[in-house]
FIRO-63341 format. One record per residue (C-alpha): chain; x, z, y; residue number from 1. Coordinates in pm, whole numbers, plus 50000, padded with zeros to 5 digits. Example, Ala and Ser with C-alpha at 12.3 -4.5 7.8 and 13.67 -1.06 7.14 Angstrom:
2
<volo A,<51230,50780,49550>,1>
<volo A,<51367,50714,49894>,2>
! end
This chain:
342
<volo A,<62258,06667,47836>,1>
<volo A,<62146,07000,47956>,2>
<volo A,<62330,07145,48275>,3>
<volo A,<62508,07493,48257>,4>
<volo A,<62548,07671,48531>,5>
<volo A,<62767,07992,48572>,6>
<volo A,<62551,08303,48554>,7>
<volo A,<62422,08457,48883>,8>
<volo A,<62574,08872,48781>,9>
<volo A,<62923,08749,48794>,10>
<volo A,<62887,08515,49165>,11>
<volo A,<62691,08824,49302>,12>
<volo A,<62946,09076,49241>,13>
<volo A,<63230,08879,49335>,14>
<volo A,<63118,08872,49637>,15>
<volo A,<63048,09257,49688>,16>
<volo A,<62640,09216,49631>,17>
<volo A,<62501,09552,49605>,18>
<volo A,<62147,09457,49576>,19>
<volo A,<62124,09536,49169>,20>
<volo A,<62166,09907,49232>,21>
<volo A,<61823,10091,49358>,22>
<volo A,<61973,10387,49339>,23>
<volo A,<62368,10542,49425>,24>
<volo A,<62556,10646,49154>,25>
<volo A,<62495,10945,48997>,26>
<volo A,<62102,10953,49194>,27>
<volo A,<61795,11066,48962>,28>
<volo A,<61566,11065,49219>,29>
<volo A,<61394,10728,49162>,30>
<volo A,<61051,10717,48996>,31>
<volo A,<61220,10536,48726>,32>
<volo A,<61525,10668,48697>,33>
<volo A,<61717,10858,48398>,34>
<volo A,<61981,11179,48369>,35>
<volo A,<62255,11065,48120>,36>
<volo A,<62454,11380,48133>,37>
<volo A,<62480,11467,47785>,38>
<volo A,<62279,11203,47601>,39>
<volo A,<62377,11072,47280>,40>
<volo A,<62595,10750,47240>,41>
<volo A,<62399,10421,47266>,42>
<volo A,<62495,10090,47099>,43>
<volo A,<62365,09771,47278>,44>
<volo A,<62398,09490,47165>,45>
<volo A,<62445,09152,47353>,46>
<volo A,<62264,08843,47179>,47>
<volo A,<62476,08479,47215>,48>
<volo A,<62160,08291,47291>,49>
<volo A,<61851,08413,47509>,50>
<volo A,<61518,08209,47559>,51>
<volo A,<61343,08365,47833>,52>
<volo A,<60965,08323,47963>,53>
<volo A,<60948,08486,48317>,54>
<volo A,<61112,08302,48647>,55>
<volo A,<61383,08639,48675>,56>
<volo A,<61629,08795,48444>,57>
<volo A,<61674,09116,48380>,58>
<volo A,<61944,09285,48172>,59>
<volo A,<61705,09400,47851>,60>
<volo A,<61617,09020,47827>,61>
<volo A,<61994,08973,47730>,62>
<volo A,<61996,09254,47454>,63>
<volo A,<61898,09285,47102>,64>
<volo A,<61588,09553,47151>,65>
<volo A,<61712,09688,46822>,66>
<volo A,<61828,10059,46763>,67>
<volo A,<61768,10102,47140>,68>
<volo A,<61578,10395,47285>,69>
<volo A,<61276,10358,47469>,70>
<volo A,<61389,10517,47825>,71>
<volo A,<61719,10231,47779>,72>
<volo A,<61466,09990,47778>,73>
<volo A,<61331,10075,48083>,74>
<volo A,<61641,10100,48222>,75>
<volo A,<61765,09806,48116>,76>
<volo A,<61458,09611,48226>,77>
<volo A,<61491,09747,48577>,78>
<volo A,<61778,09540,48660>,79>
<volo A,<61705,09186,48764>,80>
<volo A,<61991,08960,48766>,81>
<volo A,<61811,08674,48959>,82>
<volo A,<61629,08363,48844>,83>
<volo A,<61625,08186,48563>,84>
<volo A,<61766,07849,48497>,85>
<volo A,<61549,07555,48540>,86>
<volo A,<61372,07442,48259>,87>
<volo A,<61638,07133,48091>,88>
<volo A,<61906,07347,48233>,89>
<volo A,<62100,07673,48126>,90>
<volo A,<62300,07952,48255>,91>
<volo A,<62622,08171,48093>,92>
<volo A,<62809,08457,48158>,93>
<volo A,<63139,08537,47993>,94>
<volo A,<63181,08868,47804>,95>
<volo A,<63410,09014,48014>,96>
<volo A,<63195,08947,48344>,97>
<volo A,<62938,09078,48172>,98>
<volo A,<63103,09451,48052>,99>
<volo A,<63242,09440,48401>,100>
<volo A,<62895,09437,48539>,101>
<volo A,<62723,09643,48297>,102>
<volo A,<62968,09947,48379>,103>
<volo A,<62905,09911,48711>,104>
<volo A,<62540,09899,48721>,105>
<volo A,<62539,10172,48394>,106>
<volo A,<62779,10401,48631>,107>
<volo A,<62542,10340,48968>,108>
<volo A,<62304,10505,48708>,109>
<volo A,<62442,10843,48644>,110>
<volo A,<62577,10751,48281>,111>
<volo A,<62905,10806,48147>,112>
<volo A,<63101,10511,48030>,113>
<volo A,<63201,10672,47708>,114>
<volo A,<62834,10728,47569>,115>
<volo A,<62780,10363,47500>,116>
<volo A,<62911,10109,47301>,117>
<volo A,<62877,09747,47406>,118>
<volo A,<62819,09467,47203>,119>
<volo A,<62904,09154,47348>,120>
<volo A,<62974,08782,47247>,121>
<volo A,<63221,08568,47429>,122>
<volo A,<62983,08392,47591>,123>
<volo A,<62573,08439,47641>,124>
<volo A,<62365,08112,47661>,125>
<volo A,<62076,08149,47896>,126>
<volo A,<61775,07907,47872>,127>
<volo A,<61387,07899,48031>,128>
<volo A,<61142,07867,47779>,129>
<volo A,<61012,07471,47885>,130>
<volo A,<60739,07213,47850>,131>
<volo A,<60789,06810,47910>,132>
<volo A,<60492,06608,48093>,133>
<volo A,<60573,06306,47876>,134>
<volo A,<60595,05906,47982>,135>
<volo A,<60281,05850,47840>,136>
<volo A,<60069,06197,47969>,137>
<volo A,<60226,06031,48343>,138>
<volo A,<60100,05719,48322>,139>
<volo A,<59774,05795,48215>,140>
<volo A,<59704,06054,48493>,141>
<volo A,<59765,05798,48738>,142>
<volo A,<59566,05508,48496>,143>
<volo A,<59291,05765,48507>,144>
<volo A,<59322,05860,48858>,145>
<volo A,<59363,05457,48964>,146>
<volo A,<59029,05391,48811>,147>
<volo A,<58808,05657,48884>,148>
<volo A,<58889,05590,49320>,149>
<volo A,<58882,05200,49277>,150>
<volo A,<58560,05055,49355>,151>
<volo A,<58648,04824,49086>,152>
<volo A,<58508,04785,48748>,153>
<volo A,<58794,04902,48486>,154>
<volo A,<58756,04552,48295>,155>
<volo A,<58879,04384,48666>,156>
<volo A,<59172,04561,48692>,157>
<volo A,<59501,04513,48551>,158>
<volo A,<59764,04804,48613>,159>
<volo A,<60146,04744,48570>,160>
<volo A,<60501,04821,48674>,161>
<volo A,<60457,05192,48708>,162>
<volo A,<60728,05369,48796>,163>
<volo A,<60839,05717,48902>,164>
<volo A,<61174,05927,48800>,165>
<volo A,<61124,06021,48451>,166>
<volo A,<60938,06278,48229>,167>
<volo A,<60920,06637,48393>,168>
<volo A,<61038,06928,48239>,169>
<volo A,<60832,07274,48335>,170>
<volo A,<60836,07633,48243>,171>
<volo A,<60608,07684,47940>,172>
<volo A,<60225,07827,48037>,173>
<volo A,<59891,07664,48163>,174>
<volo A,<59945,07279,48283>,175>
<volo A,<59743,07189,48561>,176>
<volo A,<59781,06889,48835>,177>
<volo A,<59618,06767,49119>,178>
<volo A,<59624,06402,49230>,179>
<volo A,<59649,06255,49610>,180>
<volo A,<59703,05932,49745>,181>
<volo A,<59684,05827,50117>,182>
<volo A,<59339,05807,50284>,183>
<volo A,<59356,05496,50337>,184>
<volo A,<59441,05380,50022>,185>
<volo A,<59252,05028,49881>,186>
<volo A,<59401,05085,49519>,187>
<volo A,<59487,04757,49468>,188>
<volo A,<59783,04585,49526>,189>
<volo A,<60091,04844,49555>,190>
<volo A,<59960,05180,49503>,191>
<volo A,<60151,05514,49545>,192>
<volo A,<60015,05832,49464>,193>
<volo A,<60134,06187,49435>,194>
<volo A,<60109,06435,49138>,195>
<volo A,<60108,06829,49201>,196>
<volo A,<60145,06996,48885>,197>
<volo A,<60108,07381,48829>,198>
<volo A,<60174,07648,48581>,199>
<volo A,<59970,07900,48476>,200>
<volo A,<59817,07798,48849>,201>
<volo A,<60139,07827,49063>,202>
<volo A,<60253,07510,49229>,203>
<volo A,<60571,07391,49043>,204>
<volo A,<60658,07028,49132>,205>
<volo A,<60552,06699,49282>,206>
<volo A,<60610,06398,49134>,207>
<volo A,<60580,06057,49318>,208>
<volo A,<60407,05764,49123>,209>
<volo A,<60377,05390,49181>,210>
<volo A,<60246,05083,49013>,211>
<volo A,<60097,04773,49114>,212>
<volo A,<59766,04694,49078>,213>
<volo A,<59577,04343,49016>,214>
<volo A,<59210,04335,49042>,215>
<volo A,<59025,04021,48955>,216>
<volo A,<58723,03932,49152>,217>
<volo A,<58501,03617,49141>,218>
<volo A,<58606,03357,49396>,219>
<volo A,<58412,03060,49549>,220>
<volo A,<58692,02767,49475>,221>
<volo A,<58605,02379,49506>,222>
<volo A,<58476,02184,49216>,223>
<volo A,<58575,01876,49383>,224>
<volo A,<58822,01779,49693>,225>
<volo A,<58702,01810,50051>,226>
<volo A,<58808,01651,50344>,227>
<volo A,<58859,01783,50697>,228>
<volo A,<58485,01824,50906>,229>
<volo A,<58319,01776,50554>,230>
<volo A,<57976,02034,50530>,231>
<volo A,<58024,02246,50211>,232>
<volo A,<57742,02195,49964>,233>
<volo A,<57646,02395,49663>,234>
<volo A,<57766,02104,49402>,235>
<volo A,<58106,02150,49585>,236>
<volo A,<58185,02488,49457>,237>
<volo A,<58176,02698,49203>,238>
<volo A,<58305,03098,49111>,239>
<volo A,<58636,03153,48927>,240>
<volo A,<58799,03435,48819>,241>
<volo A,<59117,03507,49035>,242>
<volo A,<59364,03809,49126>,243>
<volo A,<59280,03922,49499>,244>
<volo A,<59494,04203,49504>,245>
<volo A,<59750,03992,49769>,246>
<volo A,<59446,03936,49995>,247>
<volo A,<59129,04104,49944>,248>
<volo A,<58939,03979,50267>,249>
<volo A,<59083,03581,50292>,250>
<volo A,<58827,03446,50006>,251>
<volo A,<58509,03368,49985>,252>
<volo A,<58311,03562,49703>,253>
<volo A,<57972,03396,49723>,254>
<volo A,<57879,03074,49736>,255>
<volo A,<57630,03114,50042>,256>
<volo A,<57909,03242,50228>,257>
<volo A,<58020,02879,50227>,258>
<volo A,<57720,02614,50167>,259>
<volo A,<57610,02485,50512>,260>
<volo A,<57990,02562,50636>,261>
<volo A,<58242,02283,50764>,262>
<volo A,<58571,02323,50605>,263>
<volo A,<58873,02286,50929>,264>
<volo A,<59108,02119,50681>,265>
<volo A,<59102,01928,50369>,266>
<volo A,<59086,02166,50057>,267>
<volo A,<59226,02056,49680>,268>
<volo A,<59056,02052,49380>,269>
<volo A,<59000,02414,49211>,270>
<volo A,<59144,02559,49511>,271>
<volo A,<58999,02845,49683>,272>
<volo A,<58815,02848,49970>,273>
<volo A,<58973,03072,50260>,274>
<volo A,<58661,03210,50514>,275>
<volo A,<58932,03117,50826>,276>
<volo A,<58890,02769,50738>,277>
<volo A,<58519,02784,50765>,278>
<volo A,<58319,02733,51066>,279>
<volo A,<57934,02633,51149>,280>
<volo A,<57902,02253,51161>,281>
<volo A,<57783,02161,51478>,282>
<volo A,<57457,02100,51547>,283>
<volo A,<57448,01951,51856>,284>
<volo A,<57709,01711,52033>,285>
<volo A,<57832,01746,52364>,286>
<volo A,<57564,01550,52604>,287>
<volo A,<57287,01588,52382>,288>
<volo A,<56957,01655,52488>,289>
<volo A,<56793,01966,52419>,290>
<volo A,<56437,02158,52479>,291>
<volo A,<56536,02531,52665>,292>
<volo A,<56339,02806,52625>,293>
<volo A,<56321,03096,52865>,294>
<volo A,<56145,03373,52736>,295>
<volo A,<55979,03646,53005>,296>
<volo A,<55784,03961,52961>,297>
<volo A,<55484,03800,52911>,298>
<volo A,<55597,03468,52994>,299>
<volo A,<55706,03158,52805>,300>
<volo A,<55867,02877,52958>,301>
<volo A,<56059,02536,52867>,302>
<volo A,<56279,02343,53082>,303>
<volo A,<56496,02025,52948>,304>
<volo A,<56864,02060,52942>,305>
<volo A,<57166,01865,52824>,306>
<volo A,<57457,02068,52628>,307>
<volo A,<57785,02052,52760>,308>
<volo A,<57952,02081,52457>,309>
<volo A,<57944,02070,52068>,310>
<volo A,<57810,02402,51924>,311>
<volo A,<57666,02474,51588>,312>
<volo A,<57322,02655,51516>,313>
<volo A,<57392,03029,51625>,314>
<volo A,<57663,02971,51854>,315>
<volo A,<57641,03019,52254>,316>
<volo A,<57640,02685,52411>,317>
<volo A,<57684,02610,52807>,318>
<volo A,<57354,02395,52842>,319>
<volo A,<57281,02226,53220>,320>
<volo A,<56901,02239,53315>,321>
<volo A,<56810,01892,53458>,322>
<volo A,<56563,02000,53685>,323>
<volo A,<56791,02250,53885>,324>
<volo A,<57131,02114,53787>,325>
<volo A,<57211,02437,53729>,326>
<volo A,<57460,02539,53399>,327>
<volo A,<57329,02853,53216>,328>
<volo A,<57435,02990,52841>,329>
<volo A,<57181,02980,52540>,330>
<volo A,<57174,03019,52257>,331>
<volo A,<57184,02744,51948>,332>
<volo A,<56827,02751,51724>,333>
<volo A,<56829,02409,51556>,334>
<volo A,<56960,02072,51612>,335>
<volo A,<56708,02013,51922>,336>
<volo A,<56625,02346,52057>,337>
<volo A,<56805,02628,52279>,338>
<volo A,<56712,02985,52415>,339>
<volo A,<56820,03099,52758>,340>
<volo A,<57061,03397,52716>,341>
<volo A,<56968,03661,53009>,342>
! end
């Protein structure tokens, strides 16, 4: 149901608003003004419904142009009577309101009230001329917009539940909008953006839009059960299909990001593999003997050492040197080998 809303004329000259009269009664100084001593009588007449186009209203856009002389009309257009309703909603003024106002604003003008005749219905229905940004045109500007900043393939994403406040009503002209989401957005998961739209390139209204996204992504999941401390080989795994929208960075995605690993806990059947539960299986045990290398500027050196702890290959191991006794760090190269850390 469309809102009415008691015309602006009548609230403004209730309380003594003076604003509508450029020029003192009886005053034909102003470049557009008009001497109505002695001018013929004028009918105007008051149409019952009025569609306008512009965001103010003046007096003329109330009248039927009909039978009314060109220097009225300029008159008539000169006096704004504030903004129009917003489009879906509508404005009135009573008739007597209105002939109240009109001989007021007539008189401020120099002319006589007995050399017009007013027409005027009991009531006068304002509306905005309007445009609706449907359901559909909503959705698809934030489909659209979803897509294009997603570094997803279209086919691997699923959008749903979009939701916002309804379908927006505008003045009628030129549709334009501009779409924004946070910088950091991931678009996936639950994604909010925000839609500027314009007329005829003037900024109108904002609408806030949200949906949730699911992208599917291939994910390294077991092809059999593993237990706790077991070293993941490539006939352990395979890729599936699954929605990563929840947690984008927990899964593996390749399968060498997991063949060579030790899994920290037993994993199910066609479950998927989580990296945190990965680690390097070590390749040395604590107490096991080891060649050390220290490399020098020009110098190559090896020392025998004994590791003080399990480490895999790449990890930083505490490593004792036999001859000196004393501890020093190195680093892990294979299963029998170490080099000195500086």
């Amino acid at each position: 149901m469309r809102a009415k809303t008691f015309f602006w004329a009548v609230l403004l000259l209730g309380a003594g608003f003076s604003g509508f009269f450029p020029f003192p009664p009886g005053d034909c100084a102003g470049p557009e003004s008009v001497c109505w001593a002695g001018a013929s009588a004028v009918k105007i007449e008051f149409s019952s419904s009025v569609l306008v186009h512009r965001k103010r209203v003046t007096l003329w856009d109330l009248c039927n142009p009909e039978g009314i002389p060109g220097d009225w009309m300029a008159l008539l257009s000169s006096i704004d009577l504030g903004e129009a309703p917003s489009p879906g909603t509508e404005k009135y003024i009573e008739a007597p309101q209105l002939k109240s106002f009109v001989h007021r604003v007539l008189s401020s003008r120099g002319k006589d009230p007995a050399q017009w005749e007013l027409s005027i219905p009991d009531r006068i229905l304002i509306r905005r001329e309007s445009m609706q940004v449907s359901r559909e045109q909503i959705e698809g500007i934030y489909r659209d917009y979803v897509l294009s900043r997603g570094p997803w393939s279209p086919q691997d994403v699923v959008i749903r539940g979009i939701q916002y406040s309804g379908p927006v009503d505008l003045p009628a002209g030129e549709l334009s909008y501009e779409v924004t989401s946070h910088p950091q957005e991931r678009f996936m998961g639950n994604v909010a953006v925000t839609i500027q739209f314009s007329v005829n390139h003037e900024k109108d209204r904002s609408l806030r839009v949200s949906g949730k996204v699911d992208v599917f992504q291939d994910v390294v999941v077991t092809s059999q059960p593993l237990k706790r401390n077991d070293v993941v080989s490539a006939k352990d795994v395979e890729l599936q299909k699954m929605n990563i929208s929840e947690s984008p960075d927990r899964f593996a995605t390749k399968i060498d990001q997991v063949v060579g690993k030790r899994v920290l806990r037993d994993v199910g059947l066609r479950q998927a593999v989580p990296l945190a539960d990965l680690d390097n299986p070590p390749a040395l045990k604590r107490g096991a003997a080891v060649t050390m290398l220290y490399d020098l500027p020009g110098l190559r050196l090896t020392a025998k050492g004994q590791v003080r702890e399990d480490a895999g290959v790449g990890d930083t191991v505490r490593v004792i040197n036999v001859m000196t006794n004393r501890t020093v760090h190195c680093r892990v190269l294979d299963p029998t080998t170490v080099r000195v850390i500086p």
